[in-house]
C-alpha positions in Angstrom: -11.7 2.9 -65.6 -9.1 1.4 -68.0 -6.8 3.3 -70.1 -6.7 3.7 -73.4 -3.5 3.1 -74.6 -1.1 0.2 -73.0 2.0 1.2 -71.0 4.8 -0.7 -71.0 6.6 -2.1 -67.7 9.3 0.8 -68.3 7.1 3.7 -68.9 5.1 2.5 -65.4 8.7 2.5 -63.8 9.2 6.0 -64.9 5.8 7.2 -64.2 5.9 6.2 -60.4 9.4 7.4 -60.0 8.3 10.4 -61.7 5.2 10.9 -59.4 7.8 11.1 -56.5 9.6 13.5 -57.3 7.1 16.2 -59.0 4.8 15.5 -55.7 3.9 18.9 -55.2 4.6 20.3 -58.9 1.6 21.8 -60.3 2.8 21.0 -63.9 3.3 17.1 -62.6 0.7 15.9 -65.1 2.7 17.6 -67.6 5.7 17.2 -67.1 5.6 13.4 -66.7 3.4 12.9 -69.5 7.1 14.5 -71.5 9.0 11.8 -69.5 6.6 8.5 -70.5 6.1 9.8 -73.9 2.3 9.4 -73.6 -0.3 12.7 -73.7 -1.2 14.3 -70.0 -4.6 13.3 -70.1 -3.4 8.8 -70.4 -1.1 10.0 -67.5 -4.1 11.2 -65.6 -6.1 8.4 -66.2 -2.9 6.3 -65.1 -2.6 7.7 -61.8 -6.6 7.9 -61.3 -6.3 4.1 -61.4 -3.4 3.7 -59.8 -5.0 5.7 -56.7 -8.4 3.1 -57.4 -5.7 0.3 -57.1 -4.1 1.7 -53.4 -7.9 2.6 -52.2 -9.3 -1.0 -53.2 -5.6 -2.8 -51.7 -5.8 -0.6 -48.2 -9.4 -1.4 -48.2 -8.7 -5.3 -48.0 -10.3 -5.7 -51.4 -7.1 -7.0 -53.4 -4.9 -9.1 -51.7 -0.9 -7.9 -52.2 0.9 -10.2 -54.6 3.5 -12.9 -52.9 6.5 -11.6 -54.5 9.7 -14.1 -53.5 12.6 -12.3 -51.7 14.2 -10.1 -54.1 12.3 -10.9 -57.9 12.3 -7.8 -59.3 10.5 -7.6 -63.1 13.1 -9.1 -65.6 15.1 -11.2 -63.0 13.0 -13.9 -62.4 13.8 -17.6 -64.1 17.7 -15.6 -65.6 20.2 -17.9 -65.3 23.7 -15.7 -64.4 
């Protein structure tokens, strides 16, 4: 189930962050929706796939990326 609108790798960053720490808020939906600046129904659809994406990955249906030690998004190939 895709979304229908394209989050940015920012707004993701926020969203799981923001999953963390309104766990067990019943407004969660809501109140991250405020947070990522997108509607509470492309932040439900987010986290529906985003729970398809951990299901298929502890299934053994996705293999996890090989990330090298310490690239983080935006690091990789800067020069300092």
């Amino acid at each position: 189930m895709a979304s229908s609108s394209n989050w940015t790798w920012e707004q993701n960053k926020l969203f799981e962050n923001s999953l963390v720490t309104y766990n067990d808020d019943p407004d969660r939906f809501q109140k991250i929706a405020k947070i990522v600046g997108k509607t509470v129904e492309e932040v439900k659809i987010h986290y529906q796939n985003l729970v398809q994406d951990v299901n298929a990955i502890e299934a053994g249906k996705i293999p996890l990326p090989n990330y090298k030690t310490g690239e983080t998004k935006g690091q990789h190939n800067k020069k300092k």
